[in-house]
C-alpha positions as CSV (number, residue, x, y, z in Angstrom):
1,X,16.9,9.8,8.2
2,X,17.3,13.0,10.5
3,X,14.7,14.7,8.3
4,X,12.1,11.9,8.1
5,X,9.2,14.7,8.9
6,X,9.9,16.5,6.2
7,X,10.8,14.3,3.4
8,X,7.8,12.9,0.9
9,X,6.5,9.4,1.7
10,X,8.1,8.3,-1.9
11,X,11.5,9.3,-1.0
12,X,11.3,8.1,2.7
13,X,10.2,4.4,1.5
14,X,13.3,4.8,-1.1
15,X,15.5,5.4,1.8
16,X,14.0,2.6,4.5
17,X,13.6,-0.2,1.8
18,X,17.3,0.4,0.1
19,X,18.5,-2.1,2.4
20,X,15.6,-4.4,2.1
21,X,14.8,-4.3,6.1
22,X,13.2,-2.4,8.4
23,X,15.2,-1.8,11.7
24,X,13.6,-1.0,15.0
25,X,14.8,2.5,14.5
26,X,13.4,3.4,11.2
27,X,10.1,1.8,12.6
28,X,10.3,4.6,15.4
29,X,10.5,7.2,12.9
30,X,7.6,6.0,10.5
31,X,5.2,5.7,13.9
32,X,6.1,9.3,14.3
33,X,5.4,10.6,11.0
34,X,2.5,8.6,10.1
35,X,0.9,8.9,13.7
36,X,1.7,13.1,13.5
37,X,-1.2,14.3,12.5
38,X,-3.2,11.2,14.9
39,X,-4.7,9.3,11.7
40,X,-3.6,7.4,8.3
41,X,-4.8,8.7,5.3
42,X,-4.9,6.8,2.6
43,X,-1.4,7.7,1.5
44,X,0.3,7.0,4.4
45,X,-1.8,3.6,4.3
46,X,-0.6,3.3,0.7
47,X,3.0,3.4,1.7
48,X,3.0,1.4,4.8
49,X,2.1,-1.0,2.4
50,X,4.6,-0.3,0.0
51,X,7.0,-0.9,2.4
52,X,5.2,-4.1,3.8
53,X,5.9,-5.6,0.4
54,X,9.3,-4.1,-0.5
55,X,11.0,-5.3,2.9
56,X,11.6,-8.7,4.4
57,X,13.0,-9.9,7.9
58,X,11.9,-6.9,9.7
59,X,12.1,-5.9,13.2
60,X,9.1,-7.7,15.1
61,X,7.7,-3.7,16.2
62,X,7.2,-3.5,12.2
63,X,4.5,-5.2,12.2
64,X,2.9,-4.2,15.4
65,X,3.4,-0.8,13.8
66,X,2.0,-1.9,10.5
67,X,-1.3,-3.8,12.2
68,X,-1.8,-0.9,14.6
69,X,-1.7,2.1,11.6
70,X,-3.7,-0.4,9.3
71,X,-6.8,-1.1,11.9
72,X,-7.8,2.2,12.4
């Protein structure tokens, strides 16, 4: 995922959810692209929640990451 900043949400939640997981790494990575611009527009809300729902057994900063971004 070197160029997570660049790629559209659609294809970056193809890419995190192929495996069916979120790792502590790719959690890194969505903090810093949805967290770029300092708020979460309704698309990046959108996909967090796509990938919410499309992953399972995630690393416990996913949803830390997933609370944080949806609360604001």
């Amino acid at each position: 995922m070197s160029d997570y900043l660049t790629k559209t949400l659609s294809e970056l939640a193809q890419e995190i959810t192929a495996d069916g997981t979120i790792d502590q790494e790719e959690v890194t990575k969505i903090r810093e692209r949805v967290f770029a611009d300092g708020k979460i527009d309704q698309d990046e809300a959108d996909f967090l929640f796509d990938l919410n729902d499309a992953t399972s057994n995630n690393h416990s900063s996913w949803q830390e990451l997933f609370i944080e971004a949806i609360a604001q």
